[in-house]
N, CA and C atoms of all chains as a GROMACS GRO file, in nm:
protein
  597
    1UNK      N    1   7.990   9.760  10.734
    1UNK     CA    2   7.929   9.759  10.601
    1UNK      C    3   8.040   9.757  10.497
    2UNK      N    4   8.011   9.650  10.374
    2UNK     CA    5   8.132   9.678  10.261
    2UNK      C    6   8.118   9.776  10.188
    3UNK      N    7   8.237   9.831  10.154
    3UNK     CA    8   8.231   9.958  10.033
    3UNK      C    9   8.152   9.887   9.932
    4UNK      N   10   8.096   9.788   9.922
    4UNK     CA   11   7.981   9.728   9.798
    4UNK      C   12   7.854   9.812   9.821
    5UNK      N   13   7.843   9.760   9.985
    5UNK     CA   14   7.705   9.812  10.026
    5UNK      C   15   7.686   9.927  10.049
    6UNK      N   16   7.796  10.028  10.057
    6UNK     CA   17   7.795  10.122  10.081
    6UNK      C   18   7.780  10.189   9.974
    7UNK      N   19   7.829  10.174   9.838
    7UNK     CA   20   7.798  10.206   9.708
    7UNK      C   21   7.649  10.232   9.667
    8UNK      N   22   7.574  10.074   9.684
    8UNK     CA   23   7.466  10.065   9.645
    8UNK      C   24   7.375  10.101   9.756
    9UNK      N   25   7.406  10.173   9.914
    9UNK     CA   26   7.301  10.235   9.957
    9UNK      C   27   7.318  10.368   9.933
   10UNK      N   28   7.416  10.441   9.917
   10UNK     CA   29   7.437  10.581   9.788
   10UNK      C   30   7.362  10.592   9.680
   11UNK      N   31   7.364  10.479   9.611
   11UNK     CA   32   7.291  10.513   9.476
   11UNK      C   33   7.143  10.490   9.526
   12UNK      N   34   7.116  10.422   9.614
   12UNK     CA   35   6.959  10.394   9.616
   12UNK      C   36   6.903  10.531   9.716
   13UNK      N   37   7.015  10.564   9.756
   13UNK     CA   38   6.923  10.679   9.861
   13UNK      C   39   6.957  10.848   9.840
   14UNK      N   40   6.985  10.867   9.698
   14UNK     CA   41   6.990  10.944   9.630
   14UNK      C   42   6.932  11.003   9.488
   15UNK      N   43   6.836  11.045   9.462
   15UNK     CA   44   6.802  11.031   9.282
   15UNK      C   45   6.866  11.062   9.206
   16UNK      N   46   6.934  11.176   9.282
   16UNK     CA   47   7.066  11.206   9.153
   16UNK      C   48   7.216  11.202   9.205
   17UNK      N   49   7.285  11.109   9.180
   17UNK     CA   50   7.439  11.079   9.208
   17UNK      C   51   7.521  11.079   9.127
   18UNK      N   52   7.657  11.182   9.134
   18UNK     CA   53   7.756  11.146   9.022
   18UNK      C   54   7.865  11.169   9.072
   19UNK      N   55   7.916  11.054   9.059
   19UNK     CA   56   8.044  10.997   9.094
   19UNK      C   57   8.169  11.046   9.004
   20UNK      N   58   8.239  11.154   9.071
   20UNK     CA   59   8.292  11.246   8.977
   20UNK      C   60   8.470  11.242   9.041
   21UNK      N   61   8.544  11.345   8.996
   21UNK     CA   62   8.670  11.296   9.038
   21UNK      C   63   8.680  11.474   9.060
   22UNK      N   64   8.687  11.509   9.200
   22UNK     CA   65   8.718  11.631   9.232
   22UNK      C   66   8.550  11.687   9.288
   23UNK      N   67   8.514  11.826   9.287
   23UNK     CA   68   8.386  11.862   9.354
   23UNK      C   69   8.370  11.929   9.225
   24UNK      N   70   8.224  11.987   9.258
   24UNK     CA   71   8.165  12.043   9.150
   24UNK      C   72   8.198  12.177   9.154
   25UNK      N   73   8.252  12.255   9.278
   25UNK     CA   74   8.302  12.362   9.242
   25UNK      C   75   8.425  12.362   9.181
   26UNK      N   76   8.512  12.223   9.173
   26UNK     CA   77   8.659  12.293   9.137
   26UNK      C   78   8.668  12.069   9.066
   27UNK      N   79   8.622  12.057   8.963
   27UNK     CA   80   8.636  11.889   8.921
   27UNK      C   81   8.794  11.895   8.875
   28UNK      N   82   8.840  11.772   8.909
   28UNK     CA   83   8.994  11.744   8.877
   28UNK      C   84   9.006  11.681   8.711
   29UNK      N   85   8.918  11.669   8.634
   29UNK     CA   86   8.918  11.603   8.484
   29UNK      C   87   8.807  11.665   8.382
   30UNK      N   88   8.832  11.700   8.283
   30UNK     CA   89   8.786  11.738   8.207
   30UNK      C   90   8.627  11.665   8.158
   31UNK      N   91   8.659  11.520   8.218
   31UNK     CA   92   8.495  11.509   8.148
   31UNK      C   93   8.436  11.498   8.309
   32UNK      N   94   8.444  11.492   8.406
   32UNK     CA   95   8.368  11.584   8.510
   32UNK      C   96   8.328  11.687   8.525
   33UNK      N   97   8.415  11.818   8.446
   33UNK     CA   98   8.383  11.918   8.427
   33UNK      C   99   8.228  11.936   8.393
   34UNK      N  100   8.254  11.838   8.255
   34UNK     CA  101   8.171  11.862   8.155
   34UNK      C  102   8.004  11.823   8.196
   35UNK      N  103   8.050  11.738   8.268
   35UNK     CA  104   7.900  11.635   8.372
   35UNK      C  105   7.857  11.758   8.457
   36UNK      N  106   7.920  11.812   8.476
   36UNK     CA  107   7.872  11.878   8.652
   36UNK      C  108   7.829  12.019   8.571
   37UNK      N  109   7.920  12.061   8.491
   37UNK     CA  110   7.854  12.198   8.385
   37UNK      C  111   7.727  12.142   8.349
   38UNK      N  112   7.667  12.023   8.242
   38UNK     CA  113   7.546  11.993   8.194
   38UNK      C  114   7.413  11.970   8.334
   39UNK      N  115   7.465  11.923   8.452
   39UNK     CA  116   7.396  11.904   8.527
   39UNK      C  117   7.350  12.040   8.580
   40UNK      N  118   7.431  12.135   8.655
   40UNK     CA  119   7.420  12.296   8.675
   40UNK      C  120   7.308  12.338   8.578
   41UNK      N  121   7.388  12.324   8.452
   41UNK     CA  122   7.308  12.418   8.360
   41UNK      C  123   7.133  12.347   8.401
   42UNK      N  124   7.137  12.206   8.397
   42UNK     CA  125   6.953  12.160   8.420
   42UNK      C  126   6.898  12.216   8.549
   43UNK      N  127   6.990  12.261   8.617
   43UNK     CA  128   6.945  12.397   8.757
   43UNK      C  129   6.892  12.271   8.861
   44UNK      N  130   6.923  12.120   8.827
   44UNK     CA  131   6.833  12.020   8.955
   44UNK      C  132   6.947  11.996   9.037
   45UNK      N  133   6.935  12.019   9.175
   45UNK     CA  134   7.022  12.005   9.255
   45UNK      C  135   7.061  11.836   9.275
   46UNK      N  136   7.230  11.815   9.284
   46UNK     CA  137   7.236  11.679   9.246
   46UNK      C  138   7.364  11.624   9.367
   47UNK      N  139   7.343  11.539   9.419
   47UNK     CA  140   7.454  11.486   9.523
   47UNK      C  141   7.544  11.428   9.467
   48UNK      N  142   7.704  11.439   9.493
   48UNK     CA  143   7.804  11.393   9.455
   48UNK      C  144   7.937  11.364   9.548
   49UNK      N  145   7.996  11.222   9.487
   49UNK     CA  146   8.112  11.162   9.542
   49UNK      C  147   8.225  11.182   9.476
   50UNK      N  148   8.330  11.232   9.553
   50UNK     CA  149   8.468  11.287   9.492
   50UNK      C  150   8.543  11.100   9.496
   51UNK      N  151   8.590  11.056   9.399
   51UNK     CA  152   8.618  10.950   9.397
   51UNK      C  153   8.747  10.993   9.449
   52UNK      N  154   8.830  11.068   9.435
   52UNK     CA  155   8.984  11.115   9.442
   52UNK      C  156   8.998  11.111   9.582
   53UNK      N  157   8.869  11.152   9.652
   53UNK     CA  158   8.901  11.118   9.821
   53UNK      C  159   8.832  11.024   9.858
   54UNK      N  160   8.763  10.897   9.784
   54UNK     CA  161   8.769  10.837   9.830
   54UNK      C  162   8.760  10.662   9.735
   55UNK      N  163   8.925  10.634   9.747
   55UNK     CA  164   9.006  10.539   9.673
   55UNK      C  165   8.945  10.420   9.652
   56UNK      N  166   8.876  10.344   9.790
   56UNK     CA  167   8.775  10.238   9.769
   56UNK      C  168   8.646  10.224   9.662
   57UNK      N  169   8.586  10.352   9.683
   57UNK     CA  170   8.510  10.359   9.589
   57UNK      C  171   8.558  10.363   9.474
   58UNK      N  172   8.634  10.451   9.428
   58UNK     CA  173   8.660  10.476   9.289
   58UNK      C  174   8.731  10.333   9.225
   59UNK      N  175   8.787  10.237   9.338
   59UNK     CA  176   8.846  10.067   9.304
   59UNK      C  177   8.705  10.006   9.284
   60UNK      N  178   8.615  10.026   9.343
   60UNK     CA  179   8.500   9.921   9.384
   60UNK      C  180   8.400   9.961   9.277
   61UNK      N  181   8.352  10.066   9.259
   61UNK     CA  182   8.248  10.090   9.194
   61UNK      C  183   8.207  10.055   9.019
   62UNK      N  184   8.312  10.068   8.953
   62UNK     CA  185   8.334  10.018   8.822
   62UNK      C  186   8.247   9.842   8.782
   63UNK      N  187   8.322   9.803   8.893
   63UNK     CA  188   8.263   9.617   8.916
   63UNK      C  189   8.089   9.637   8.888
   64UNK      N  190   8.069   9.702   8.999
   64UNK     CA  191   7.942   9.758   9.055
   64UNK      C  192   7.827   9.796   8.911
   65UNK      N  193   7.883   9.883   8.916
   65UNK     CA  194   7.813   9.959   8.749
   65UNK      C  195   7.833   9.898   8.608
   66UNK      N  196   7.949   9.828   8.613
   66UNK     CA  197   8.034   9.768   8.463
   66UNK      C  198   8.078   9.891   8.378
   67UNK      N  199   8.103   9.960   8.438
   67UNK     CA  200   8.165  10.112   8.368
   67UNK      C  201   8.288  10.182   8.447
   68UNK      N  202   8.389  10.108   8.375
   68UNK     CA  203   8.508  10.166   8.414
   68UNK      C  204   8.579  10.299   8.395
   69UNK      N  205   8.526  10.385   8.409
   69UNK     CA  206   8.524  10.506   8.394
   69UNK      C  207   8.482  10.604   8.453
   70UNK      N  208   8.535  10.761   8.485
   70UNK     CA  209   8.473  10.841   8.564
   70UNK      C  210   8.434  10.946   8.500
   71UNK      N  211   8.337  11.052   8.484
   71UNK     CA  212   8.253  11.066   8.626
   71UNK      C  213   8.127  10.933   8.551
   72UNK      N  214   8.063  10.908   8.663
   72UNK     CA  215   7.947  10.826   8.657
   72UNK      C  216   7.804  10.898   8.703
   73UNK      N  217   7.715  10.877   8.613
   73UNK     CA  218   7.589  10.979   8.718
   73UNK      C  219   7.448  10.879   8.753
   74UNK      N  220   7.379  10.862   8.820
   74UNK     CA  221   7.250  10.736   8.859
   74UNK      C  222   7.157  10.849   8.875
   75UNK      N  223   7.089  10.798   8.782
   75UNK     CA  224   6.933  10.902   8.847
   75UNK      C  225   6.821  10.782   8.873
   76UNK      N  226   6.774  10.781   8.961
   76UNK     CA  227   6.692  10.648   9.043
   76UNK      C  228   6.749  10.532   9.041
   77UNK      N  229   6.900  10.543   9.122
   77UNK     CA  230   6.945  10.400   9.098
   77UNK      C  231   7.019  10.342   8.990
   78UNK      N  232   6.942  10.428   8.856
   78UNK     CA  233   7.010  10.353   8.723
   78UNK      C  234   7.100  10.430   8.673
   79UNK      N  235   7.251  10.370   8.660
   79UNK     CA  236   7.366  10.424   8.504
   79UNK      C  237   7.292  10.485   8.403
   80UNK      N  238   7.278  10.656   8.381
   80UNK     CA  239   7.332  10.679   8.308
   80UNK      C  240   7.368  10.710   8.194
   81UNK      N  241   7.485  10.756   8.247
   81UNK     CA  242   7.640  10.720   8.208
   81UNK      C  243   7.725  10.798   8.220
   82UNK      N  244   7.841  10.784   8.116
   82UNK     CA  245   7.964  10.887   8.141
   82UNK      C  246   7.904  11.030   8.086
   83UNK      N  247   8.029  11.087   8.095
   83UNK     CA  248   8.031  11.260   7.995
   83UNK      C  249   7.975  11.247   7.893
   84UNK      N  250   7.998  11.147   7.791
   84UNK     CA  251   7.926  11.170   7.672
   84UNK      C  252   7.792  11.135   7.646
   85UNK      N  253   7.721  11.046   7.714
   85UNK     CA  254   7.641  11.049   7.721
   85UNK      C  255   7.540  11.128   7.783
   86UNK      N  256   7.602  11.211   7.931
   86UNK     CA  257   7.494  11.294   8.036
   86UNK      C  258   7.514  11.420   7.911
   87UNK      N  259   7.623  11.452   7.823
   87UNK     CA  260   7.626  11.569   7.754
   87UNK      C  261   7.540  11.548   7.601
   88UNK      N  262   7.547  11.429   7.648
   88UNK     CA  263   7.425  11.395   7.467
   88UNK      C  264   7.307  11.439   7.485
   89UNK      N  265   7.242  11.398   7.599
   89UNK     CA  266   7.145  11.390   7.673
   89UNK      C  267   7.107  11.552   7.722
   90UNK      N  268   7.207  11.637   7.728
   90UNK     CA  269   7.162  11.751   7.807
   90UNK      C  270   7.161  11.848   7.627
   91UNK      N  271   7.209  11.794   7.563
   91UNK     CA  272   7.205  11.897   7.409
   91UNK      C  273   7.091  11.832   7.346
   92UNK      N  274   7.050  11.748   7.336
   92UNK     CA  275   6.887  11.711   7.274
   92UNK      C  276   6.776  11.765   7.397
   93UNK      N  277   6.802  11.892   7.516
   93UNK     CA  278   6.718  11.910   7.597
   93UNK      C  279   6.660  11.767   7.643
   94UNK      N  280   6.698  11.682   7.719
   94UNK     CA  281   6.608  11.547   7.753
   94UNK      C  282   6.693  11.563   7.908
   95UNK      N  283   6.778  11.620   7.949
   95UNK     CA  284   6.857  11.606   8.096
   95UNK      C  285   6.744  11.692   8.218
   96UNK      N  286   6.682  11.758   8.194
   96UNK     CA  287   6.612  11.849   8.230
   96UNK      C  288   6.504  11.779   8.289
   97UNK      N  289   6.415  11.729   8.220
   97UNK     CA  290   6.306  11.627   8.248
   97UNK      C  291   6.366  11.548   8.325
   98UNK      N  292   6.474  11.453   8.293
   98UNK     CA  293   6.501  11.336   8.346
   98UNK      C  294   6.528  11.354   8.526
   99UNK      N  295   6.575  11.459   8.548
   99UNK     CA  296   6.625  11.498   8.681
   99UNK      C  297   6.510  11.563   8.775
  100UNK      N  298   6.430  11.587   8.646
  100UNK     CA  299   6.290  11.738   8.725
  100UNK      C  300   6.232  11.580   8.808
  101UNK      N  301   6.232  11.437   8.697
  101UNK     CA  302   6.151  11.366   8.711
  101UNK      C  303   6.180  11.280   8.873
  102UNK      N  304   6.314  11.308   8.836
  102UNK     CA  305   6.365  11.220   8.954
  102UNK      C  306   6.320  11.230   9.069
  103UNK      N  307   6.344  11.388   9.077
  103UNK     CA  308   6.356  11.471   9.212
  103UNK      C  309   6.214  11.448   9.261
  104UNK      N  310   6.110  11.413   9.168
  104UNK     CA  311   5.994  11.468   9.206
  104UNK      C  312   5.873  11.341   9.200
  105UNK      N  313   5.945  11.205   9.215
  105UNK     CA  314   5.888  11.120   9.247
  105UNK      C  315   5.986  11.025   9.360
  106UNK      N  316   5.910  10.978   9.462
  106UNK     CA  317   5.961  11.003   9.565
  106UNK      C  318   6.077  10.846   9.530
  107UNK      N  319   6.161  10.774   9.604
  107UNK     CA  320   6.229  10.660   9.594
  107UNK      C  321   6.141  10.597   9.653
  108UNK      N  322   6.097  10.499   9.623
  108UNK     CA  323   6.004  10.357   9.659
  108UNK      C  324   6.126  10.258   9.747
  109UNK      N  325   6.134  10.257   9.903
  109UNK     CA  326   6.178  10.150   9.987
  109UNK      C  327   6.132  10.009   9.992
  110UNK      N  328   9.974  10.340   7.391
  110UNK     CA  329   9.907  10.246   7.289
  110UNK      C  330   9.898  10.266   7.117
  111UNK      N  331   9.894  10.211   7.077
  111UNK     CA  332   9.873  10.244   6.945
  111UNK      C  333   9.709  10.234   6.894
  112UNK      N  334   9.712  10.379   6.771
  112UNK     CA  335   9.573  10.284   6.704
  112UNK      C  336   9.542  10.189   6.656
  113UNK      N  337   9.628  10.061   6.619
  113UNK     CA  338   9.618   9.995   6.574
  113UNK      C  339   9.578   9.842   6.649
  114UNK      N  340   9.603   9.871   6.767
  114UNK     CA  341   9.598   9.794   6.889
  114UNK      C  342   9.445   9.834   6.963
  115UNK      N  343   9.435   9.974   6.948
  115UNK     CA  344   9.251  10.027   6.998
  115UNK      C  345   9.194   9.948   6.912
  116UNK      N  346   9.221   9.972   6.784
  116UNK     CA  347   9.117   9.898   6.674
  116UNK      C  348   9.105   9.746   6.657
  117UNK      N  349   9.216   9.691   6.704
  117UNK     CA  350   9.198   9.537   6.703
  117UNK      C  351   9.145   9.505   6.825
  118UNK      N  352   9.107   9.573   6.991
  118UNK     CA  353   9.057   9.558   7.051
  118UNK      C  354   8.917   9.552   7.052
  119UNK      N  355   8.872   9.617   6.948
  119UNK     CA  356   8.776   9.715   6.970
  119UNK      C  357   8.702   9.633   6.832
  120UNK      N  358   8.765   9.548   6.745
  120UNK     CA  359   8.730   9.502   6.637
  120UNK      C  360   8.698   9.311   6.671
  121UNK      N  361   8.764   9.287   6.760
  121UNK     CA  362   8.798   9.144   6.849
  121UNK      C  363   8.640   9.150   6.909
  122UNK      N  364   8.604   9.277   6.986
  122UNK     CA  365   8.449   9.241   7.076
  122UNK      C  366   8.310   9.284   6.998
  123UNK      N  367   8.354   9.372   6.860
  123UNK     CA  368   8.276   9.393   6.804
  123UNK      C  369   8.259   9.384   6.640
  124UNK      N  370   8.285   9.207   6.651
  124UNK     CA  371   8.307   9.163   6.485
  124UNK      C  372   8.237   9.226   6.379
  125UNK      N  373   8.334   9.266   6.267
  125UNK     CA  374   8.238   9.336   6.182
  125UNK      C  375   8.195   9.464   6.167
  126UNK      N  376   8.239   9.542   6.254
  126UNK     CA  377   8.201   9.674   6.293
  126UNK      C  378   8.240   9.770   6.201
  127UNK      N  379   8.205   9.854   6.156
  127UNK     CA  380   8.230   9.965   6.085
  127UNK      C  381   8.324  10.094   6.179
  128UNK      N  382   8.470  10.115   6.198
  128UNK     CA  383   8.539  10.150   6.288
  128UNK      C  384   8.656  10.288   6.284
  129UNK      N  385   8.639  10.405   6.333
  129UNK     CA  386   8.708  10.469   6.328
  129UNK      C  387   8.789  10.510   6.450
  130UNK      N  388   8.947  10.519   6.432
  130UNK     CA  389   9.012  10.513   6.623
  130UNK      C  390   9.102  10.676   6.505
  131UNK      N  391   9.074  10.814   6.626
  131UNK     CA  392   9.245  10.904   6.653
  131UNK      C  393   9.235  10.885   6.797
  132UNK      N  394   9.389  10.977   6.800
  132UNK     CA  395   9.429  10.981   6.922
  132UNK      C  396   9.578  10.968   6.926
  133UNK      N  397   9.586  10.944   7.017
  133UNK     CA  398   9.704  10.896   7.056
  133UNK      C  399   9.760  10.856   7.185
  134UNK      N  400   9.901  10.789   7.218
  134UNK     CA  401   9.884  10.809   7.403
  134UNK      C  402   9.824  10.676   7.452
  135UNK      N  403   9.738  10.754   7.567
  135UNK     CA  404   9.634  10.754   7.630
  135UNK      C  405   9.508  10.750   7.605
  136UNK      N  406   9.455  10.878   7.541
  136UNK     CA  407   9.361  10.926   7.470
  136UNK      C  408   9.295  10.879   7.327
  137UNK      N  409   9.210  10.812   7.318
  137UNK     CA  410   9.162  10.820   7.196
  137UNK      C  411   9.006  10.869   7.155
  138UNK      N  412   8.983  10.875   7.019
  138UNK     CA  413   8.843  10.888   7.001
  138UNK      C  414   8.800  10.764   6.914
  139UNK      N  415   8.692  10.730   6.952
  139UNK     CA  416   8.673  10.631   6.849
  139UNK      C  417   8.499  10.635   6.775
  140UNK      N  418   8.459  10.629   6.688
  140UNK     CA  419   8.327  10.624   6.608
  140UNK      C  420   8.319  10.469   6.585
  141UNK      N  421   8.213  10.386   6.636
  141UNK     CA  422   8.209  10.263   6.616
  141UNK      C  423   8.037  10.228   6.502
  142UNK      N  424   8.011  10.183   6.433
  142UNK     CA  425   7.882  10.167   6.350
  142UNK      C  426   7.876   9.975   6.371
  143UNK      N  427   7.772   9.970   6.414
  143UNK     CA  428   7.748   9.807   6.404
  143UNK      C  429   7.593   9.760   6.429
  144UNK      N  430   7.512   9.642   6.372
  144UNK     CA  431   7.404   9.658   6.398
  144UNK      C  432   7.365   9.563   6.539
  145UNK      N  433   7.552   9.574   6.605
  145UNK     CA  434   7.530   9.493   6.720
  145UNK      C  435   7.445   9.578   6.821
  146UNK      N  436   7.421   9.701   6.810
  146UNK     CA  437   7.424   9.836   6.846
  146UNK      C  438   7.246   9.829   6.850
  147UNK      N  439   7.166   9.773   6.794
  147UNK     CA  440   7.074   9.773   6.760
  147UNK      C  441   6.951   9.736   6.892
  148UNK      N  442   6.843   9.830   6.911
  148UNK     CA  443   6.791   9.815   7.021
  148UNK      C  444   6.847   9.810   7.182
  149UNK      N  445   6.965   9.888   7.147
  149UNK     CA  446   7.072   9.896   7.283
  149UNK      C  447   7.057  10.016   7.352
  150UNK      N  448   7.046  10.059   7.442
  150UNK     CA  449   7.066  10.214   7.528
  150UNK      C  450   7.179  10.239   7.501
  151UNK      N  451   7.238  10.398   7.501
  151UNK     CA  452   7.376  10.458   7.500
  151UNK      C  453   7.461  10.362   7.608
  152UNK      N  454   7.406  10.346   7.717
  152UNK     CA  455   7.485  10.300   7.805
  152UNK      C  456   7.511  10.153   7.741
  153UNK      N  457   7.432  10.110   7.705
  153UNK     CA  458   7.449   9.939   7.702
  153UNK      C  459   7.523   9.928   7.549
  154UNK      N  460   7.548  10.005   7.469
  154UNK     CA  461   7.617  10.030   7.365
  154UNK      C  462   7.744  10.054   7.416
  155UNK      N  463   7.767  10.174   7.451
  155UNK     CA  464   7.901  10.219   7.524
  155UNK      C  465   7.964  10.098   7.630
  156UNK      N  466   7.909  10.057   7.670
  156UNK     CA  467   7.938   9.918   7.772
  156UNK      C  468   8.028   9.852   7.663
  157UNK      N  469   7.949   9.853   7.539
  157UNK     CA  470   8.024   9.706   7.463
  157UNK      C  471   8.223   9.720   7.412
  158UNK      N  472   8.124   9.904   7.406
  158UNK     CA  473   8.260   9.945   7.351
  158UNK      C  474   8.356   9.937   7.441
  159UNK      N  475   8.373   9.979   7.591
  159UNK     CA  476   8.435   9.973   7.712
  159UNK      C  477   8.470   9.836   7.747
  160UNK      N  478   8.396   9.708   7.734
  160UNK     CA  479   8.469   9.609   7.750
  160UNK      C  480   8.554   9.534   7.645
  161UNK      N  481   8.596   9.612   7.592
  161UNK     CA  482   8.689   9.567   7.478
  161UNK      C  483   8.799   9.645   7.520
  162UNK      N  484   8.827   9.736   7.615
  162UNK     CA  485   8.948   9.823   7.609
  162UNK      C  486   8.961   9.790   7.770
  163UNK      N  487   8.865   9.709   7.860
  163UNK     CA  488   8.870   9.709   7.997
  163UNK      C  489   9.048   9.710   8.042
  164UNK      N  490   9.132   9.594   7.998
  164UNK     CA  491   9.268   9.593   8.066
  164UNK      C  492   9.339   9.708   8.031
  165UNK      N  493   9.338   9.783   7.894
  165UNK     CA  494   9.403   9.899   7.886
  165UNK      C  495   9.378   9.995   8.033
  166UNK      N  496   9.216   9.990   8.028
  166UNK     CA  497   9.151  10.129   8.120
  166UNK      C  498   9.206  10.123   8.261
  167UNK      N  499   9.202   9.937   8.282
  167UNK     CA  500   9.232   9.894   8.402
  167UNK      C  501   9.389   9.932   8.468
  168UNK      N  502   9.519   9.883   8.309
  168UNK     CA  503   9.652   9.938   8.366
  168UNK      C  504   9.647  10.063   8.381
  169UNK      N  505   9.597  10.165   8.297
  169UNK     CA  506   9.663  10.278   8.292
  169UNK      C  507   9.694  10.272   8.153
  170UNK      N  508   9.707  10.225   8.063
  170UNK     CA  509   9.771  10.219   7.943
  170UNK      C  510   9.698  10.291   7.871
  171UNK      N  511   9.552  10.308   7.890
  171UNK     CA  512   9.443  10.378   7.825
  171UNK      C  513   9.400  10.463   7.919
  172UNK      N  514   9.358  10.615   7.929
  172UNK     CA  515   9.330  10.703   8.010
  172UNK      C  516   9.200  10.741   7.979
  173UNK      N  517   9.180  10.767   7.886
  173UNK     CA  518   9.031  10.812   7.825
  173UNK      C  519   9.040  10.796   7.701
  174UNK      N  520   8.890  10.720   7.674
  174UNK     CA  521   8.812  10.677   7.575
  174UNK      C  522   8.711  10.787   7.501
  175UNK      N  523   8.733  10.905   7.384
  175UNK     CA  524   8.571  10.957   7.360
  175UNK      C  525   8.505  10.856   7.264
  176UNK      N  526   8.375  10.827   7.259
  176UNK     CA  527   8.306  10.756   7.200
  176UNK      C  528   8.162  10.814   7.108
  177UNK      N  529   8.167  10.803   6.994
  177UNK     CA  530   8.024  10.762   6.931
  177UNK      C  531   7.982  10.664   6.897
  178UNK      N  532   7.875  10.575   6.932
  178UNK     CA  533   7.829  10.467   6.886
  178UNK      C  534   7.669  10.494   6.790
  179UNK      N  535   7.695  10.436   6.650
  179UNK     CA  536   7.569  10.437   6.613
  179UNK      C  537   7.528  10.268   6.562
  180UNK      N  538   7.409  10.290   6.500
  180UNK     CA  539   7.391  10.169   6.444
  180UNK      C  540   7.404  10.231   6.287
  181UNK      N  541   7.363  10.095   6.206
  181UNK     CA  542   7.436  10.142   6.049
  181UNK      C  543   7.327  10.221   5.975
  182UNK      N  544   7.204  10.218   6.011
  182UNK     CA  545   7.094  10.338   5.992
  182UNK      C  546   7.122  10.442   6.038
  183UNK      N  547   7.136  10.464   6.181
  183UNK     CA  548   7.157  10.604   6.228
  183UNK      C  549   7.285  10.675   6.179
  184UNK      N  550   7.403  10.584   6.162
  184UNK     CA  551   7.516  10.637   6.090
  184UNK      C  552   7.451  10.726   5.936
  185UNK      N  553   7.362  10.643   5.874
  185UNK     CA  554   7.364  10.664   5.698
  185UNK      C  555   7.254  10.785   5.732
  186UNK      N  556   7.222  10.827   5.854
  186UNK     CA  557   7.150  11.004   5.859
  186UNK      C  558   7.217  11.133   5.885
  187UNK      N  559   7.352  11.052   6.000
  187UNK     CA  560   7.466  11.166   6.056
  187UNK      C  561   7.589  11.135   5.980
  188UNK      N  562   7.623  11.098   5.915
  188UNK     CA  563   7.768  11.051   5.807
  188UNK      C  564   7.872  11.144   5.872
  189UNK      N  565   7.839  11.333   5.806
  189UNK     CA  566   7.918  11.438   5.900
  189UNK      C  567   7.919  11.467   5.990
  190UNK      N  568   7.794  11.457   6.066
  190UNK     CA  569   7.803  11.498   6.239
  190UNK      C  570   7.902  11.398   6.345
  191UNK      N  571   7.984  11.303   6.272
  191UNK     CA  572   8.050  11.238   6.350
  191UNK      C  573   8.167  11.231   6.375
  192UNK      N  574   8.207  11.340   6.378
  192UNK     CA  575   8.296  11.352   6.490
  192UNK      C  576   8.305  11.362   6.634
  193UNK      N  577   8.391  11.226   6.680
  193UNK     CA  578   8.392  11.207   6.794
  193UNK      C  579   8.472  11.314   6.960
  194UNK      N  580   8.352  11.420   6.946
  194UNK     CA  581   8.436  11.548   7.027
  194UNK      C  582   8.400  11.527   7.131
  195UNK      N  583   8.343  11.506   7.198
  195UNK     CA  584   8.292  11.521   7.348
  195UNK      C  585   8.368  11.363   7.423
  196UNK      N  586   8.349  11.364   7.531
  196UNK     CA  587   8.444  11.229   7.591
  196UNK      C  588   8.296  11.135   7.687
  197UNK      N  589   8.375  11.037   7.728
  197UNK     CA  590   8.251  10.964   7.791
  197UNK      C  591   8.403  10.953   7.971
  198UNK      N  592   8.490  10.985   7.940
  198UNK     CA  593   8.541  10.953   8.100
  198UNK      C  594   8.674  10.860   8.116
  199UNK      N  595   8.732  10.939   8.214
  199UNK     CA  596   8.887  10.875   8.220
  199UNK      C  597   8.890  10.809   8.361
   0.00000   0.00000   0.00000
């Protein structure tokens, strides 16, 4: 399988993915921090890829998304986006819903 | 990089734009106002802004981008709230 496909069966078989640089207990960049704090705080449990361990992805995925930048978050598949946006999103209270929503409608195969 | 080089990047993909770049480095912030902006998602806004700085992001020359994007209505409601503090990702 290519790290393409391998990307996009991650994002499709996950509702909530964020492609972050380090783990969520200990993120290596400041606006990962900030993603994985706003996500915590919405209390929805969320799956994540340490790009730092793994180099292909973090080369490949940008193409993929058109967002050259890390952390990245997909909730059903779709970008998003970076820190400033998942943190826009979690201070107008709207991150909360979006994730309750995710979790709780199932992925359509 | 210089600001002056963010802003002609950043002025090159988004003619016309109403444009503010600090920073320095690596690092910048930038506040962009345009009514290219108009009927766009954050993401698909921020996209526009990101492919204007892609080869910086790509060498290394640029590390992180923070961004606000409004359109020229939503600017003329937040004028002060815009400062560009929070980041979108390095």
């Amino acid at each position: 399988m290519s790290i393409e496909d391998t990307i996009r069966e991650q994002i499709a078989s996950h509702p909530i993915l964020l492609y972050m640089k380090g783990v969520p207990e200990m993120p290596q960049c400041g606006f990962s921090a900030k993603a994985v704090a706003a996500l915590q705080a919405a209390g929805v449990a969320f799956a994540y890829v340490n790009v730092l361990q793994a180099p292909s992805i973090r080369e490949k995925l940008p193409a993929i998304s058109q967002w050259p930048t890390f952390p990245q978050l997909f909730v059903k598949g779709e970008l998003i986006g970076g820190s400033d946006i998942i943190t826009e999103i979690a201070q107008k209270g709207e991150l909360k819903a979006l994730l309750e929503h995710a979790v709780a409608t199932p992925t359509t195969d | 990089m210089e600001i002056s080089e963010v802003s002609r990047l950043i002025e090159t993909e988004i003619p016309g734009c109403r444009l503010t770049v600090s920073g320095e480095g690596c690092s910048f912030s930038v506040v962009v106002v345009s009514d290219a902006f108009e009927g766009l998602t954050p993401v698909q806004r921020q996209r526009k802004v990101l492919a204007a700085v892609k080869e910086p992001l790509a060498s290394g020359a640029l590390h992180a981008l923070t961004m606000k994007v409004y359109t020229p209505s939503e600017w003329r409601q937040e004028p002060q709230r815009a400062e560009a503090s929070s980041g979108s990702g390095e």
